[in-house]
RODOTI-52679 format. One record per atom (N, C-alpha, C): residue in three letters; x, z, y. Coordinates in steps of 0.2 Angstrom, whole numbers, plus 5000, padded with zeros to 4 digits. Example, Ala and Ser with C-alpha at 12.3 -4.5 7.8 and 13.67 -1.06 7.14 Angstrom:
2
ALA506650394972
ALA506250394978
ALA506650394984
SER506450354989
SER506850364995
SER506450395000
END
This chain:
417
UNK539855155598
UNK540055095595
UNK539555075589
UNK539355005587
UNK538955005582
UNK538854985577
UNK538754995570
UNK539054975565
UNK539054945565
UNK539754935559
UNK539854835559
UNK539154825554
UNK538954745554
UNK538554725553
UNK538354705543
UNK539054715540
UNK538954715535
UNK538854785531
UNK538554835536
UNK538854885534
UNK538254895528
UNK537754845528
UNK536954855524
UNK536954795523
UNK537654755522
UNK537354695518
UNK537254695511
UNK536854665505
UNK536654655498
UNK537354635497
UNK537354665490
UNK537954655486
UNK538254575486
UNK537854545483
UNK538054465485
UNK538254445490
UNK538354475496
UNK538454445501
UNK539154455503
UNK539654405505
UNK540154425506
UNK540254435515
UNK540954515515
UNK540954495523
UNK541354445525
UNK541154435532
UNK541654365535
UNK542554395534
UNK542854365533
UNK543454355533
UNK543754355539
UNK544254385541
UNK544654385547
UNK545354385545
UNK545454305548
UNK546254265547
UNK546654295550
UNK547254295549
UNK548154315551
UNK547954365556
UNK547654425551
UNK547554495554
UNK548554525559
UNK548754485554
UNK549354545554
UNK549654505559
UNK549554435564
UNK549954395567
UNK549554435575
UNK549054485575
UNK548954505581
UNK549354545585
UNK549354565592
UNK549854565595
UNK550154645597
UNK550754645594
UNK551054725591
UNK550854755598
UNK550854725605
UNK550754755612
UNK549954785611
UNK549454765611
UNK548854785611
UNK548754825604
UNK548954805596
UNK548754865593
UNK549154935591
UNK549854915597
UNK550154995598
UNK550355025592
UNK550854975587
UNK551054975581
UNK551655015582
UNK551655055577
UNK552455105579
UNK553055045577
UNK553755055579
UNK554155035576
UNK554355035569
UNK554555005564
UNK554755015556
UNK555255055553
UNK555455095560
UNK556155145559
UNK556255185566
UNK556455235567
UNK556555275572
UNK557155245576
UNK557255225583
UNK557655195585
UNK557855235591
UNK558555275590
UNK558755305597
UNK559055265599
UNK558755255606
UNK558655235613
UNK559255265619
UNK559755225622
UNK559855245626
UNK559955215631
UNK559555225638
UNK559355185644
UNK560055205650
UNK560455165652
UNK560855175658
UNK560455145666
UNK560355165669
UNK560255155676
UNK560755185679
UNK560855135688
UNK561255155692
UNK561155255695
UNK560355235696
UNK560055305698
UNK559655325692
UNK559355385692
UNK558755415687
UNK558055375687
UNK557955395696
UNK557455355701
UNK557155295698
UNK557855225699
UNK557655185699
UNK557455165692
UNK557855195686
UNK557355185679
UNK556655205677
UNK556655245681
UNK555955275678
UNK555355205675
UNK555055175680
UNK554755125678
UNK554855105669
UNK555655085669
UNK555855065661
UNK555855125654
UNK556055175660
UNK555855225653
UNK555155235653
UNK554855225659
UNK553955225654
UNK553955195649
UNK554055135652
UNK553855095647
UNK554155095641
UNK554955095640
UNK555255135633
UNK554855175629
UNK554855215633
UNK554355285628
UNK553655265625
UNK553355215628
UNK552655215627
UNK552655175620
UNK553255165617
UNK553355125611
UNK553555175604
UNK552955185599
UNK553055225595
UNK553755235590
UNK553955285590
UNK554755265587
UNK555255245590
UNK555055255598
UNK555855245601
UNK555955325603
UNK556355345602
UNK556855415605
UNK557255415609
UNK556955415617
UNK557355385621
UNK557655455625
UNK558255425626
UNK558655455631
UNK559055435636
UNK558755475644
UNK558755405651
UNK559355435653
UNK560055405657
UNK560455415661
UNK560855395666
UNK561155425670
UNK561255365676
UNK562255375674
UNK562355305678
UNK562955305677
UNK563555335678
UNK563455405682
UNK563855435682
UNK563755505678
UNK563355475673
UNK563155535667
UNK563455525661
UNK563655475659
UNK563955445653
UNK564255465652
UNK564355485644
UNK564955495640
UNK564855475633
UNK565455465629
UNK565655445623
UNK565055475619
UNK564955555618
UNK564255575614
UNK563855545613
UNK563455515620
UNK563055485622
UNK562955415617
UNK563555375617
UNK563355315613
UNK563555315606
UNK563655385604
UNK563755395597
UNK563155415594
UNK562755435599
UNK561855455594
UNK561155415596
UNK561555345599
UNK561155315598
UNK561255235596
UNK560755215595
UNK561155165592
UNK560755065595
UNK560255095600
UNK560155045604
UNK560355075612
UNK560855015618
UNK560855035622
UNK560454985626
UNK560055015632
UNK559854965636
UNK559954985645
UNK560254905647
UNK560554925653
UNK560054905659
UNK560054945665
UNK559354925669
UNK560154875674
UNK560054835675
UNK560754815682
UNK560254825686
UNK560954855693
UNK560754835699
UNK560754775703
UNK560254775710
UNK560154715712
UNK560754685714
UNK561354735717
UNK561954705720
UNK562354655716
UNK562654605714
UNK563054555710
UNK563654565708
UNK564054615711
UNK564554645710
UNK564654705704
UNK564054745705
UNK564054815702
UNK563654775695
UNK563254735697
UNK562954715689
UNK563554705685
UNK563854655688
UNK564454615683
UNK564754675679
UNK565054715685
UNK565454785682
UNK565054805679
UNK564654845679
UNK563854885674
UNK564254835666
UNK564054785666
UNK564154745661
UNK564854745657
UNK565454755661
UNK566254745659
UNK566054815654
UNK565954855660
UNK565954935657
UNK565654995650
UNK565054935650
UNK564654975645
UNK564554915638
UNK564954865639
UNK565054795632
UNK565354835627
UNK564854825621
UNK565154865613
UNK565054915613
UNK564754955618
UNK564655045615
UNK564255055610
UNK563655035612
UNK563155045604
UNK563054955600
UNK562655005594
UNK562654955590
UNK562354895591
UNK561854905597
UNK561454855600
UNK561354845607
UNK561354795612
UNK561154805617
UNK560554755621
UNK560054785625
UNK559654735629
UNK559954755636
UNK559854715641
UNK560054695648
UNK559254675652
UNK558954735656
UNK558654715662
UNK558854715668
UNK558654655670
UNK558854655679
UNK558254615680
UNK558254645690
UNK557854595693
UNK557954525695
UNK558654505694
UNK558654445696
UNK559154415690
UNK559054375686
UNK559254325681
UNK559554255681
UNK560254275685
UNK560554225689
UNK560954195682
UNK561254135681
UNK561454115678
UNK562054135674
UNK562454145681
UNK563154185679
UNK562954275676
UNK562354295676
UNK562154355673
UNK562054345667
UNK561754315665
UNK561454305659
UNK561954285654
UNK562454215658
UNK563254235654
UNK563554295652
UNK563554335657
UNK564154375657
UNK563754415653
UNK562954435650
UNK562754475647
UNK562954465639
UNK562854395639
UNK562754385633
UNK563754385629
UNK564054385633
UNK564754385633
UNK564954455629
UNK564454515633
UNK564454575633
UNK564254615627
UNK563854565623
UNK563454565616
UNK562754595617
UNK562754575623
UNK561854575624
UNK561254545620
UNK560854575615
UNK560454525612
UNK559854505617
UNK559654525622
UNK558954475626
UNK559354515634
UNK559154475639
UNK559054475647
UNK558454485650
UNK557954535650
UNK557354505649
UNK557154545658
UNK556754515661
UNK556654525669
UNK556454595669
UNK556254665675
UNK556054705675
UNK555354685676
UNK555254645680
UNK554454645682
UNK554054595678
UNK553654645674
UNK553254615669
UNK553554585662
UNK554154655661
UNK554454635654
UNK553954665649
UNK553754715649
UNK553354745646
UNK553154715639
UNK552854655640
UNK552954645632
UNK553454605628
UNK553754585632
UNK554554555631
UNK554654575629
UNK554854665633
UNK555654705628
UNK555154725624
UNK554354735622
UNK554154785615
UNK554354725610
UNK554354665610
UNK554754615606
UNK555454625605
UNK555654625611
UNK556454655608
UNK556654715606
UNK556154755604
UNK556254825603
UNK556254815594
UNK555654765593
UNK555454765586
UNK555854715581
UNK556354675586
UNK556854655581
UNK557354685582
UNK557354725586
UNK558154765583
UNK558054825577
UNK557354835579
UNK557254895574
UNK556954875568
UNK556654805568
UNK556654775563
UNK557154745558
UNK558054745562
UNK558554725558
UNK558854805555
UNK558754875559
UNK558954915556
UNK558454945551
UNK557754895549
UNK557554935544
UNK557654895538
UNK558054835539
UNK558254795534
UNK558854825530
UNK559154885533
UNK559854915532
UNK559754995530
UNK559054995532
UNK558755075529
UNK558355095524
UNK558555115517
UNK558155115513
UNK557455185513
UNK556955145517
UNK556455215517
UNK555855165512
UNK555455245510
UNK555355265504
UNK554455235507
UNK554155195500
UNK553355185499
UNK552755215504
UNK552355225506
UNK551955265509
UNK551355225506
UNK551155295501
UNK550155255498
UNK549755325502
UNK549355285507
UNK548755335509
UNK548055325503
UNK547855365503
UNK547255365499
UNK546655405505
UNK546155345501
UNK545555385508
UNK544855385505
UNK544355435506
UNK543955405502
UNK543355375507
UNK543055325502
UNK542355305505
UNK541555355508
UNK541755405506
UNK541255455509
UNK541255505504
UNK541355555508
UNK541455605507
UNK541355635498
UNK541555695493
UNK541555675487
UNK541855625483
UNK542255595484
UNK542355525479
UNK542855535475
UNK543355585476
UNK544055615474
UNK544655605478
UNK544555585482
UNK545355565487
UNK545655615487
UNK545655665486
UNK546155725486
UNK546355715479
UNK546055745474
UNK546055755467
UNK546455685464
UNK546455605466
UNK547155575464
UNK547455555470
UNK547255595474
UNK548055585478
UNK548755635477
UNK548355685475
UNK548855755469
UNK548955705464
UNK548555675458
UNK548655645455
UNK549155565454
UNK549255555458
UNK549555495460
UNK550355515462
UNK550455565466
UNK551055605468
UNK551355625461
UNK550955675456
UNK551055695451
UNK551555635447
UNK551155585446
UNK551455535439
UNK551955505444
UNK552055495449
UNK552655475452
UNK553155535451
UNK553155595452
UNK553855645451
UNK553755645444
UNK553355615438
UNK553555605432
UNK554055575430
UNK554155515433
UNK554355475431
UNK555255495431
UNK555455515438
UNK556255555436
UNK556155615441
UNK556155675435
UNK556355725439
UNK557055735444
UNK557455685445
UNK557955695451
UNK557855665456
UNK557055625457
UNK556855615462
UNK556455645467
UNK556555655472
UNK555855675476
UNK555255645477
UNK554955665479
UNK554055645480
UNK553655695486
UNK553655645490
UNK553155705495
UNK552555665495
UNK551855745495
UNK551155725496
UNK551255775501
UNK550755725505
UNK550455765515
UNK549955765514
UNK549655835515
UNK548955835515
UNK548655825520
UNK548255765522
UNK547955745531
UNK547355775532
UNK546855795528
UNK546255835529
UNK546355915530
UNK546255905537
UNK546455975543
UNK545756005546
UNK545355985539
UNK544756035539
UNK544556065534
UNK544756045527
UNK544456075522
UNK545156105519
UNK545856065522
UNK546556055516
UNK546456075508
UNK546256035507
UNK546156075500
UNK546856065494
UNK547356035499
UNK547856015493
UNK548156075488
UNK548256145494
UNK548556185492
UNK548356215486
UNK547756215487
UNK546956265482
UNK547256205475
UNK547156135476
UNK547056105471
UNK547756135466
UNK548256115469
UNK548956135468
UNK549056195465
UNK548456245466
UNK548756315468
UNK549456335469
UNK549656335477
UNK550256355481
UNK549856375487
UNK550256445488
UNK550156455495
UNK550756435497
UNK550656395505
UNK551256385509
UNK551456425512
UNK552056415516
UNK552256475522
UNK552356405527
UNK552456355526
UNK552256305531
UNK551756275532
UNK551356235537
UNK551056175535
UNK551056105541
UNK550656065541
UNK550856005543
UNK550956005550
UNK550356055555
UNK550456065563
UNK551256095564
UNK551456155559
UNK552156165562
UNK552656115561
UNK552556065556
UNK553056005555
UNK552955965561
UNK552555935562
UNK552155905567
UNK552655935575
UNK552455985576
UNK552856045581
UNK553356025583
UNK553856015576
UNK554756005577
UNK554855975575
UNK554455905574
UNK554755845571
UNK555455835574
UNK555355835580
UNK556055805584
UNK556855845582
UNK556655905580
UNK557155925579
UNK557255935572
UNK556955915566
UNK557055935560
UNK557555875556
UNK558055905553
UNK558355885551
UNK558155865541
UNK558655845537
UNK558155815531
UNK558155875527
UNK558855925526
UNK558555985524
UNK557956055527
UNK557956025534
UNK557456075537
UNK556856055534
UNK556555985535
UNK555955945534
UNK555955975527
UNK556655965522
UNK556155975513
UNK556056065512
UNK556456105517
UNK556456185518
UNK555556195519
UNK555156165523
UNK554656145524
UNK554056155519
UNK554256125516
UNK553856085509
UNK553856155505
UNK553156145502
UNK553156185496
UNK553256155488
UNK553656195485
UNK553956145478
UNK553656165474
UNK553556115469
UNK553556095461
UNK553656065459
UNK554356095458
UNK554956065455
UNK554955995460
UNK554955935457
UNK555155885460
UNK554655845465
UNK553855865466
UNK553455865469
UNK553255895473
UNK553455885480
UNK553555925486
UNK552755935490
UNK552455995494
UNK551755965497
UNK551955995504
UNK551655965511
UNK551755965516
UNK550955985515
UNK550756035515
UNK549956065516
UNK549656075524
UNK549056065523
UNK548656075530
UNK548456135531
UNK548456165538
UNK547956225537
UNK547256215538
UNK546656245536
UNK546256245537
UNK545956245544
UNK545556185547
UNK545356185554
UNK545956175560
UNK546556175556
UNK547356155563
UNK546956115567
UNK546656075567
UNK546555985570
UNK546056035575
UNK545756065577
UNK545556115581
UNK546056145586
UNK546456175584
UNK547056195586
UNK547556175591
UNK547656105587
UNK548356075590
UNK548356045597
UNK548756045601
UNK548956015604
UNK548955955604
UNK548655895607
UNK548755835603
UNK549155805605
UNK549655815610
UNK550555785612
UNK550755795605
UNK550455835601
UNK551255845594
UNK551055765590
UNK550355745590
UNK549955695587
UNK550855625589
UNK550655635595
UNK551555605596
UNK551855595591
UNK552155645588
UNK552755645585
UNK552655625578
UNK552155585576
UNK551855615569
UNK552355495566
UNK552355465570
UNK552655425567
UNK553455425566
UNK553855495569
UNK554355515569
UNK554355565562
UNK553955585563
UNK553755645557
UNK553755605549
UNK553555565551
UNK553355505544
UNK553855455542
UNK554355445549
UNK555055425547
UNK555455455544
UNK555555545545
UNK555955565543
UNK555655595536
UNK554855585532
UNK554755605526
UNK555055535522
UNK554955475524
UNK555155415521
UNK555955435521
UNK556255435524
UNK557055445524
UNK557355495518
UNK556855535518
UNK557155605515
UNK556555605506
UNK556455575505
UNK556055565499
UNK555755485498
UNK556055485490
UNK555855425487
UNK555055375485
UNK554555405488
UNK553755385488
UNK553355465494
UNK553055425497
UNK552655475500
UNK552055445501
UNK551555505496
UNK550755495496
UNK550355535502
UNK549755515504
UNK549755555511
UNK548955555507
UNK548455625508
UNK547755625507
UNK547555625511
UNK546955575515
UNK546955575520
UNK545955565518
UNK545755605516
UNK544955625512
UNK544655615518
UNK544755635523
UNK544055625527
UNK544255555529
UNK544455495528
UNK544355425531
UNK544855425535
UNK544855345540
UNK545155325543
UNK545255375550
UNK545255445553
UNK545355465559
UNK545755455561
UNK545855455571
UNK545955425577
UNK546955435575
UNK546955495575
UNK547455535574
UNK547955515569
UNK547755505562
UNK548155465557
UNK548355375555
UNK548155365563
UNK548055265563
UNK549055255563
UNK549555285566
UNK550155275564
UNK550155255556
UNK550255325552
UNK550355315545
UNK549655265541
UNK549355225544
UNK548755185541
UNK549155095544
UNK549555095549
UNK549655065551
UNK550455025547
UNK550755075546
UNK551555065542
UNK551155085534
UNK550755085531
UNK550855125524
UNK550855065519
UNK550955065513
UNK551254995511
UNK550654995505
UNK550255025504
UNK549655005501
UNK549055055504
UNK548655045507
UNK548055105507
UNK547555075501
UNK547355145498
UNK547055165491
UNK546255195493
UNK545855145493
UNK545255165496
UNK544655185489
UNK544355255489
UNK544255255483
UNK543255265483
UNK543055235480
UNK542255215478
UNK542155245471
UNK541455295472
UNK541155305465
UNK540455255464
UNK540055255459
UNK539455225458
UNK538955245461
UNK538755205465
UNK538255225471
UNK538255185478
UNK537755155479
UNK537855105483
UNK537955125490
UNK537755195492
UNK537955225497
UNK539055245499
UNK539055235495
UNK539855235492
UNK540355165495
UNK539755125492
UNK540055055492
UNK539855055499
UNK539355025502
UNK539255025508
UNK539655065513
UNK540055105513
UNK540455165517
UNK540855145516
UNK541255105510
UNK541955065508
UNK541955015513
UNK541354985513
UNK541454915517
UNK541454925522
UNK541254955525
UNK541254975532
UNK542055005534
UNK542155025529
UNK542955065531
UNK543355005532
UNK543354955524
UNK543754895526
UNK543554855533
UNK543054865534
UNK542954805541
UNK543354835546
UNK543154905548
UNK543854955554
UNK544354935550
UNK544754935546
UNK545454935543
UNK545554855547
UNK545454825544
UNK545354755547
UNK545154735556
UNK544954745556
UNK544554715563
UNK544854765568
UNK544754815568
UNK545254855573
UNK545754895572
UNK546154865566
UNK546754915567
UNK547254865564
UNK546854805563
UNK547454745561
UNK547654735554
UNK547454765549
UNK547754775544
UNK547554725538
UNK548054695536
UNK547954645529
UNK547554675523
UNK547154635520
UNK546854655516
UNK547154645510
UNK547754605510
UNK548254615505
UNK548354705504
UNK548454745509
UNK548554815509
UNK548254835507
UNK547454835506
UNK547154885505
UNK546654885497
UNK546754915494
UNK546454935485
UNK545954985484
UNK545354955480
UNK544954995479
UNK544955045472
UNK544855095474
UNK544855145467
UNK544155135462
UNK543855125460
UNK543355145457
UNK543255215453
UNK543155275457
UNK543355355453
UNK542855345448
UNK542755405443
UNK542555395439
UNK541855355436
UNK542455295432
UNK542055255431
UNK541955245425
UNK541455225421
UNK541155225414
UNK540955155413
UNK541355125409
UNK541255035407
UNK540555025404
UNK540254985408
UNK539354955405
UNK539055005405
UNK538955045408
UNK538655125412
UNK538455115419
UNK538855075423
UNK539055105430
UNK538255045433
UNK538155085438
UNK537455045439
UNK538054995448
UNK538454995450
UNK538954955453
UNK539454905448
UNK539454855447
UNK539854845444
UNK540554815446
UNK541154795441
UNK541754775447
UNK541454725452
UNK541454675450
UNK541254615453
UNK541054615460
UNK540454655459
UNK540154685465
UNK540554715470
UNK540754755468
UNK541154795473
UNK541854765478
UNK541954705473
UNK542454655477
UNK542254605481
UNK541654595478
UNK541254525483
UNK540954575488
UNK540654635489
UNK540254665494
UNK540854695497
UNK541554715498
UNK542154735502
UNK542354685505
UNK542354645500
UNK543254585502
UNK543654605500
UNK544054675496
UNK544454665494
UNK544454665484
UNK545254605484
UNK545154595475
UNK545454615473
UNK545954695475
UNK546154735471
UNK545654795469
UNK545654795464
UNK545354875463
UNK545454895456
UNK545354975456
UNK545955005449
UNK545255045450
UNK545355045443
UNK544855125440
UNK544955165437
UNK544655225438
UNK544855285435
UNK544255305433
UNK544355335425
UNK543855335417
UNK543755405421
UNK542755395419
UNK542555465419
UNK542555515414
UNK543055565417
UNK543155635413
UNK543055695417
UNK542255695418
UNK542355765423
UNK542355835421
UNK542255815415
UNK542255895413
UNK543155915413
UNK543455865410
UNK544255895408
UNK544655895418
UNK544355845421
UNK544755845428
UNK544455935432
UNK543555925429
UNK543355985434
UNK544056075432
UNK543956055428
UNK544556105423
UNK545356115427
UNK545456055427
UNK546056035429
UNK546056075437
UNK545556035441
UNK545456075448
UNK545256145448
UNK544856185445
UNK544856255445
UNK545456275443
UNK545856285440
UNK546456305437
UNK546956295441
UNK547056235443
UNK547656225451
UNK548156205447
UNK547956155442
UNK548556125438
UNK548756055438
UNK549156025438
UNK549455945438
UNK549355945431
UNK548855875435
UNK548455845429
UNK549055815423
UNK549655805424
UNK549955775420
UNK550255815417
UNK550255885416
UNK550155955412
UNK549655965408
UNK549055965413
UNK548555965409
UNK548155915403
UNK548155875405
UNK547955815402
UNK548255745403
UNK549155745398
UNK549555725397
UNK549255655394
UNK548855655390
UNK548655595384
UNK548055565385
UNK547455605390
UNK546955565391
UNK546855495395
UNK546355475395
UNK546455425396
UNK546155415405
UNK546055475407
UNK546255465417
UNK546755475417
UNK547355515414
UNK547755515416
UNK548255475415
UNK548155415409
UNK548355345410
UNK548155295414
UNK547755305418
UNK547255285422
UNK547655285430
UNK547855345430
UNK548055375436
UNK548855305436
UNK549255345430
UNK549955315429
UNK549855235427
UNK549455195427
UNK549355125428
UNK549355105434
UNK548855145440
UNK549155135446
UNK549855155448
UNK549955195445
UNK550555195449
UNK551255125449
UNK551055105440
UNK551555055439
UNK551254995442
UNK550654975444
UNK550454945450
UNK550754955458
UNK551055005459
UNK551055035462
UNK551855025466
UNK552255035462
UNK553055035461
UNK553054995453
UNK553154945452
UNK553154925444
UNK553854945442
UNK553754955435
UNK554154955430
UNK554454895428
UNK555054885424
UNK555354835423
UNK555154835414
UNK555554805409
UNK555254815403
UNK555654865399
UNK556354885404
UNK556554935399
UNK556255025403
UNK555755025407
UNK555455055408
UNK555755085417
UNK556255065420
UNK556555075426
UNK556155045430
UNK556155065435
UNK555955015442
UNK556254945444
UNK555954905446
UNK556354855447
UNK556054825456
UNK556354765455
UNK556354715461
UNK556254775469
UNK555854755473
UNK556054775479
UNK556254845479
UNK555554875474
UNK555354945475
UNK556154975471
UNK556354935465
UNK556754985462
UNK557455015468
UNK557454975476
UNK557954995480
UNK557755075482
UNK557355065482
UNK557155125486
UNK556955195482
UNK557055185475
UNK557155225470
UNK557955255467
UNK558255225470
UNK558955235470
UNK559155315471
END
């Protein structure tokens, strides 16, 4: 593939602009749902569903469960909370299908091959929200899959996700990604806070931290499916109110990539189970972590002084952008250790050569941070009063703000509850 073309353009030059990123089509960039939604498909036979449960399944964050109508019971539609019914071709056996399974779960869609009048009544009688044909629903039901599980995330309070990434290699993505974590479980120790470490080659979170785990992200990854919110925080390694999901070093060699599957499930159920979750995701945009880049509610793109720096930022925002849909509303630049009227990059620059107009900086302090990392100490222990460390906690009221009596407020404060 070859590089985008601003990837050497002069700082003056701004890149092209691409409009209503975020209005492209959920079917081609294979956007996870915004909530885990179990799924339960009735057909007459197993057989005849197959074709619908592929296609269920192929939609990230559905957890489906297929069965035929002589498999049904009450469990069934108590653990799940979308039902979708496949009807048969016969006019009789649909009607009934329809009398029989109206009001079990909290939702239902209705496929059949023939969308006779009188069906479509009786569906919608049934509390059916769509009719939508077998052959070539395909993008239909991923549309009606994304408003129902768009209406249960309007009724689910799940928790922030800032990914941090760096522009090329060095730049600090790990070191405030701990950082950032940290002044968030400052803020109320009755909260929790998880940071994931996504770099599954070097994991440095632990070392940074000093924590050995006895978990890490592949065996989360493993059992997502079956982890419940105390098994998932049994997982985590603590500090006090600052939890890490650590990498092992070289896993991404290892793994299986079926578990990669399960990793928008995995991210729902860290969102559910704690209130901010930062993810270090140091080595850049990889194939593997495009769910959590695609749902994350701010990605934190960090640049130091150095044009080779900026150049590798812009290029990352043009992939963020261009191939993976994402609003430039979402994405902020760090400036890491930056020195005012020193810096041979200056802000200006680095906004007009990205495209993007957020950016936050963090003061050079290398001697007190390099300290801070040999030692495996949180920075907000160590260097309580400096001025990175205000640096750090500015983004973060950027981040989640504060109100003026220093509480959480507006959207964010729900989800700090």
């Amino acid at each position: 593939m070859n590089a985008p073309k601003s990837f050497c353009t002069p700082l003056a030059t701004l890149p092209q602009e691409v409009d209503n990123v975020e209005q492209i089509e959920r079917v081609t960039r294979g956007k996870s749902l915004p909530v885990l939604l179990p799924t339960l498909l009735i057909s007459t036979a197993q057989d005849e569903g197959k074709i619908l449960a592929d296609m269920l399944v192929s939609v990230p964050n559905v957890k489906l469960t297929h069965v035929s109508t002589n498999q049904t019971n009450a469990n069934y539609f108590q653990a799940h909370r979308l039902l979708v019914l496949q009807l048969p071709k016969d006019h009789g056996l649909a009607l009934n299908m329809l009398d029989t399974y109206s009001g079990k779960c909290e939702f239902m869609l209705v496929v059949g091959e023939h969308a006779s009048p009188e069906l479509m009544r009786e569906a919608m009688k049934a509390g059916a929200r769509d009719f939508l044909p077998l052959q070539g629903a395909r993008e239909e039901l991923i549309h009606a899959l994304f408003d129902v599980a768009e209406d249960l995330a309007q009724a689910t309070a799940l928790a922030p996700t800032f990914v941090v990434l760096n522009s090329k290699g060095g730049c600090g993505a790990s070191f405030l990604s701990a950082a950032l974590a940290d002044q968030f479980a400052c803020r109320d120790k009755k909260l929790k806070v998880a940071l994931v470490d996504g770099d599954q080659v070097q994991a440095g979170q632990s070392h940074l931290l000093n924590i050995e785990p006895d978990y890490f992200l592949h065996h989360a990854l493993g059992q997502a499916e079956e982890l419940d919110e105390s098994a998932l925080v049994g997982m985590m390694s603590h500090l006090d109110n600052l939890h890490l999901l650590s990498a092992s070093p070289f896993s991404q060699q290892e793994l299986n990539s079926s578990h990669y599957l399960q990793l928008p499930q995995l991210m729902f159920k860290l969102r559910s189970s704690y209130q901010a979750v930062v993810v270090d995701l140091s080595r850049g945009p990889e194939k593997w972590a495009v769910p959590v880049l695609m749902e994350a509610s701010a990605i934190l793109l960090v640049i130091q002084d150095s044009l080779a720096s900026l150049r590798s930022a812009t290029a990352t925002v043009n992939h963020l952008v261009t191939q993976l849909g994402i609003s430039k509303s979402r994405i902020h630049l760090v400036y890491n250790r930056y020195t005012p009227k020193k810096s041979m990059v200056s802000l200006s620059d680095a906004k007009k050569t990205s495209g993007v107009r957020d950016i936050f900086t963090v003061r050079n302090d290398f001697k007190r941070v390099n300290a801070c990392l040999d030692e495996g100490r949180r920075l907000s222990c160590f260097a309580a009063k400096e001025p990175v460390t205000k640096d750090v906690a500015a983004i973060c009221r950027k981040l989640i703000p504060l109100d003026q009596d220093g509480e959480q407020s507006g959207f964010w404060a729900k989800l700090w509850r």
